[in-house]
ROSE-4610 file (N, C-alpha, C; in Angstrom, 1 decimal, always signed):
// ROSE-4610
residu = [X/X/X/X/X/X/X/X/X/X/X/X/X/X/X/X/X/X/X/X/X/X/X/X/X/X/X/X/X/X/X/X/X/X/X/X/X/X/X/X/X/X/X/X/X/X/X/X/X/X/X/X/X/X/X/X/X/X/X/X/X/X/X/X/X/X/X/X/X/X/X/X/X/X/X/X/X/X/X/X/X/X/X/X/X/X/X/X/X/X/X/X/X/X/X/X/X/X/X/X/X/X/X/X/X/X/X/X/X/X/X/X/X/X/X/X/X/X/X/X/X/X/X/X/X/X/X/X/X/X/X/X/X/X/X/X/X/X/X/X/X/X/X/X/X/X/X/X/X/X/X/X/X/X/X/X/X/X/X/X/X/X/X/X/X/X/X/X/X/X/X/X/X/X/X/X/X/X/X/X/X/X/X/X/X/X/X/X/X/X/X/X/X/X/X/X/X/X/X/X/X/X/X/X/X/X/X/X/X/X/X/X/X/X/X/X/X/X/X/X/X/X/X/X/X/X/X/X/X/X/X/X/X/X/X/X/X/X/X/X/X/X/X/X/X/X/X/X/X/X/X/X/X/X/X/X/X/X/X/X/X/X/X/X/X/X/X/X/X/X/X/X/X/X/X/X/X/X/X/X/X/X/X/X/X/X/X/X/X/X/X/X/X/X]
num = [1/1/1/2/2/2/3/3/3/4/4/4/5/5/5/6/6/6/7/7/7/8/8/8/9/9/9/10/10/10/11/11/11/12/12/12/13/13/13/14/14/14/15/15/15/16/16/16/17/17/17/18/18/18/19/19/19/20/20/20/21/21/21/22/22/22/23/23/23/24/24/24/25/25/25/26/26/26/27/27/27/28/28/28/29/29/29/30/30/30/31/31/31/32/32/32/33/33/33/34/34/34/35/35/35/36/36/36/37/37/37/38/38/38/39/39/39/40/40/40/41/41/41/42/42/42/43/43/43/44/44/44/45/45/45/46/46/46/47/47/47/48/48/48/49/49/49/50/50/50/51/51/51/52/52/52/53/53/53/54/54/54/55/55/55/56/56/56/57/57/57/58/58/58/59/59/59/60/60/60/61/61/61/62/62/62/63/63/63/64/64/64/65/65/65/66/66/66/67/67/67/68/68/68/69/69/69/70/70/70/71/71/71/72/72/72/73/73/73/74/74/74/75/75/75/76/76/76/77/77/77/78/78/78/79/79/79/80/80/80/81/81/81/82/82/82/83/83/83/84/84/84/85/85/85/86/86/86/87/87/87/88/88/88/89/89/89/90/90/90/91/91/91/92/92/92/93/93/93/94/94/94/95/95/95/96/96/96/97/97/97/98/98/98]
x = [-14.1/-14.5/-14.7/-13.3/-13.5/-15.0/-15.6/-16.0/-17.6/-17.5/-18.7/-19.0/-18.3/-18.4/-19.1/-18.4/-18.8/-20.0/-20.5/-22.0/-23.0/-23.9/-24.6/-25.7/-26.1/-26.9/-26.3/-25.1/-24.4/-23.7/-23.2/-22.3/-23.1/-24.8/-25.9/-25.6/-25.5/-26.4/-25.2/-23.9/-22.7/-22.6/-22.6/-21.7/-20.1/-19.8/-18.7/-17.6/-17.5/-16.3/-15.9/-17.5/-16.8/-16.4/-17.4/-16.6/-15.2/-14.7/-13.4/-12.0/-12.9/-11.8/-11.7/-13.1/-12.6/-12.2/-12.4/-11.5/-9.9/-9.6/-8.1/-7.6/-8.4/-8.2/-7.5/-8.6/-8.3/-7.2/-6.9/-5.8/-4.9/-4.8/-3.2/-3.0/-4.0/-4.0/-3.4/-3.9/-3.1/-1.9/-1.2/+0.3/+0.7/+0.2/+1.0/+1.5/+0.1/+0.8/+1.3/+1.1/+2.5/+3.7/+4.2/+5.3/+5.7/+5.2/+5.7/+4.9/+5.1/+4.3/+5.6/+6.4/+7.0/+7.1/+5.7/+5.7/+5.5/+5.9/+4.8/+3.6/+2.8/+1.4/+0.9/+1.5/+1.2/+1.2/+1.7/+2.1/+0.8/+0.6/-0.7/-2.1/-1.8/-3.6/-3.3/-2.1/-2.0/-3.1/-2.3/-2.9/-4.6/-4.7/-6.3/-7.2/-6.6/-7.7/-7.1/-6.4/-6.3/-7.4/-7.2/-8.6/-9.8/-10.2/-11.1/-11.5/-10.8/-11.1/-11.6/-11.0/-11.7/-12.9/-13.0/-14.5/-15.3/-14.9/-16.6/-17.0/-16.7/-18.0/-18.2/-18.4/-18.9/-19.9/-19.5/-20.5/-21.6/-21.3/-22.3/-22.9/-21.9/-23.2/-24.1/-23.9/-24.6/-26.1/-25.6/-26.7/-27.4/-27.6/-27.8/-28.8/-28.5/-29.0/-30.1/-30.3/-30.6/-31.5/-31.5/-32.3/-33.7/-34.6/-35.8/-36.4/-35.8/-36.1/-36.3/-37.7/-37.6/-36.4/-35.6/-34.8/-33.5/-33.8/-32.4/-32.7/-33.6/-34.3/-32.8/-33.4/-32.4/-31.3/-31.4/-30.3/-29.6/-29.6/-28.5/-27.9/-28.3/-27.6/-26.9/-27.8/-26.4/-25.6/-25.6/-24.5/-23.2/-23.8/-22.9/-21.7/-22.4/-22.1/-20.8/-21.6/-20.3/-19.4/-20.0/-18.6/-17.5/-17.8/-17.3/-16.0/-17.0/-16.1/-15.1/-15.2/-14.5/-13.4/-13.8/-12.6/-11.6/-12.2/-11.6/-11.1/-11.3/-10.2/-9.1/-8.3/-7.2/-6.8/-7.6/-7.1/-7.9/-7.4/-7.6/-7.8/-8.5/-7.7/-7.6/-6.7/-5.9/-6.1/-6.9/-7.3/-6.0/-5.4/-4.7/-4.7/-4.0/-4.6/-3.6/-4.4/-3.1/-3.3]
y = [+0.3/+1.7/+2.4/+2.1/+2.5/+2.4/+1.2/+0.6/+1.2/+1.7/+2.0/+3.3/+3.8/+5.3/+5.9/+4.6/+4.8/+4.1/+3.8/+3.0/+4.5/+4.2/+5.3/+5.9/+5.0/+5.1/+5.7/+5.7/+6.2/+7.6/+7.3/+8.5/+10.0/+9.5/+10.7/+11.4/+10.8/+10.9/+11.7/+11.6/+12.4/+13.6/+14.7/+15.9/+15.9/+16.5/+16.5/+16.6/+17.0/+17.8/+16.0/+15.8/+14.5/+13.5/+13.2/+12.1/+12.5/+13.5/+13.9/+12.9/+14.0/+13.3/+11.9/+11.2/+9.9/+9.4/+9.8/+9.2/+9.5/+10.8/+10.9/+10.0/+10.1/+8.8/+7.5/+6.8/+5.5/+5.4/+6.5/+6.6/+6.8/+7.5/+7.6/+6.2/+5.4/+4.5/+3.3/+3.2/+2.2/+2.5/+4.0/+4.4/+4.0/+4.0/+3.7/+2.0/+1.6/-0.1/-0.2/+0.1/-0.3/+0.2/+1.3/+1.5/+0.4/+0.4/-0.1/-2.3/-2.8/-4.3/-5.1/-4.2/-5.1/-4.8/-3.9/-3.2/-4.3/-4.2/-5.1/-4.8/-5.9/-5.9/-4.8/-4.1/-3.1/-1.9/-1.6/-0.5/-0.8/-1.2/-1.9/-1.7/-2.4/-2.1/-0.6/+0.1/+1.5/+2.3/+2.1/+2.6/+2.6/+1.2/+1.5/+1.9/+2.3/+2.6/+4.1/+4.5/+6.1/+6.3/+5.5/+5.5/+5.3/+4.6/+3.9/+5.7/+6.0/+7.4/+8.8/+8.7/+8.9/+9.0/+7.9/+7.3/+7.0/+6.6/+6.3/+7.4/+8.1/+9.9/+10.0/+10.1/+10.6/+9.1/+8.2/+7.0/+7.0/+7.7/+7.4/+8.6/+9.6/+11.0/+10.8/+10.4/+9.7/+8.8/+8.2/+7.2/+7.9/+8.9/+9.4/+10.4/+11.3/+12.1/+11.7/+10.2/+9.6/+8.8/+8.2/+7.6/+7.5/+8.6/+8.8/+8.3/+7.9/+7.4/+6.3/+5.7/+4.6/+3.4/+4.1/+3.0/+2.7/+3.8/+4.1/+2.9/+2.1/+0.8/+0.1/-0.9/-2.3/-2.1/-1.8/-2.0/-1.6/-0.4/+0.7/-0.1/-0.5/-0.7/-2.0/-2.6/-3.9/-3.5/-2.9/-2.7/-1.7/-0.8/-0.4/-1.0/-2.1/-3.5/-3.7/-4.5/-5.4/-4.3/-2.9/-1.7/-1.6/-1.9/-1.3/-2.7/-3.8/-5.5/-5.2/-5.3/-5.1/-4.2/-3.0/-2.1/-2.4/-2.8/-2.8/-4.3/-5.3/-6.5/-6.4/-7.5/-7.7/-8.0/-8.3/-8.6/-9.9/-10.6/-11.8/-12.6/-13.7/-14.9/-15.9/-16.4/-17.6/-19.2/-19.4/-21.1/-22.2/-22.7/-23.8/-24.8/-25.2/-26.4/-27.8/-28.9/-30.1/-30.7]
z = [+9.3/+9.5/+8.2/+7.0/+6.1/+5.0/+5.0/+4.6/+5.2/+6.4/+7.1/+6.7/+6.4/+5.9/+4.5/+3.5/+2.6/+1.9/+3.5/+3.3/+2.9/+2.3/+2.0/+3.0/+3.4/+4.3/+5.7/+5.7/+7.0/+6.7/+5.2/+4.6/+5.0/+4.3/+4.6/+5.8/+6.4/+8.1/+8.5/+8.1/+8.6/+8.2/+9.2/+8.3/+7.7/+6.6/+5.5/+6.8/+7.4/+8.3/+9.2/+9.8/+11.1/+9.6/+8.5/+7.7/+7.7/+7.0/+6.9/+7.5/+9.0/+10.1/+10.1/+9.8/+9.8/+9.1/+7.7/+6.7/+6.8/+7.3/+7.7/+8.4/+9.5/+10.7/+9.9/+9.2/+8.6/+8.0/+6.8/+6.3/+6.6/+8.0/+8.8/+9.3/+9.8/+10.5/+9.8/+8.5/+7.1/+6.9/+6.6/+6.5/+7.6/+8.8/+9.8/+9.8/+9.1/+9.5/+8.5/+7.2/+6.3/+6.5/+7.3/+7.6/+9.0/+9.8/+10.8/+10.8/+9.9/+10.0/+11.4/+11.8/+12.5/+14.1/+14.4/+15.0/+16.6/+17.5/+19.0/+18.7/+19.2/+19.9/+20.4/+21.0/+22.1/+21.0/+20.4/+19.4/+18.3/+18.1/+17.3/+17.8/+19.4/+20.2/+20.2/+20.8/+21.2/+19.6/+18.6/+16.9/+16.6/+17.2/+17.1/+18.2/+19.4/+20.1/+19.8/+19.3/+19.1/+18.0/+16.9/+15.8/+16.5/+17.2/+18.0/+18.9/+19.3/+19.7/+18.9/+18.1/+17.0/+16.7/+16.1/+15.4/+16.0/+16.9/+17.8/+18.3/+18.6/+19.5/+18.2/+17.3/+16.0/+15.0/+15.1/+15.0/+15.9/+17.3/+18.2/+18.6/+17.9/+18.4/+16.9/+15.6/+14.0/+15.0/+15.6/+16.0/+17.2/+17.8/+19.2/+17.9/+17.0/+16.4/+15.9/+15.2/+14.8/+14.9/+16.2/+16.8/+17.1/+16.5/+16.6/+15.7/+14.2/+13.2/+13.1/+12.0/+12.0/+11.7/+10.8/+9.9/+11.2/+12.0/+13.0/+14.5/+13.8/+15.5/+15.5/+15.3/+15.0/+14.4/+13.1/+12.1/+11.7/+12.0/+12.3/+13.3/+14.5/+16.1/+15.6/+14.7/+14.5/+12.9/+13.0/+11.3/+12.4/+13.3/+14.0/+14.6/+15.3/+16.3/+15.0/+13.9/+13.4/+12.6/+12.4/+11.7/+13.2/+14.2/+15.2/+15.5/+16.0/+15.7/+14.5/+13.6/+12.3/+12.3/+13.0/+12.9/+14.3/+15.3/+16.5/+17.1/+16.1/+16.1/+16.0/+15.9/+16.1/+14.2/+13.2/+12.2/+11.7/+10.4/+10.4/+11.2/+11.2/+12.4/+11.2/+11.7/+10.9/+11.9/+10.9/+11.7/+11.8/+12.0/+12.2/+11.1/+10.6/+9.5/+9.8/+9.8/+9.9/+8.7]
């Protein structure tokens, strides 16, 4: 999400005030997991769907505003797609090795 924000092409399209929040968002969201890494599963999903609440009505009212434009077809809709996967995984995944 961080990372989505300070895309340029997206940073534009935001007003100063929703980025804000989102960048607050993300950064409360980091202090939280460095304080708590020993936290349950549940405490973890709970963390990001509160960011997840957050950022998404404001990612998707960016793209609803937006949407009349050419650049705003496709590729917007999938940069969205994988900012949204990215922020709302579970983390790495770690493959198994023998």
């Amino acid at each position: 999400m961080r990372n989505t924000i300070k895309d340029e092409k997206i940073s534009s399209k935001l007003p100063a005030d929703d980025k804000k929040k989102v960048e607050d968002a993300v950064e409360a969201a980091i202090q939280w997991l460095d304080g708590n890494q020993l936290a349950e599963v549940d405490e973890f999903e709970d963390k990001m769907k509160e960011l997840e609440g957050i950022c998404n009505p404001i990612i998707a009212k960016m793209y609803q505003g937006g949407a009349g434009g050419p650049d705003m077809g496709g590729g917007m809709g999938a940069d969205g797609a994988s900012a949204s996967g990215g922020s709302g995984g579970a983390g790495p995944k770690i493959e198994e090795v023998d």
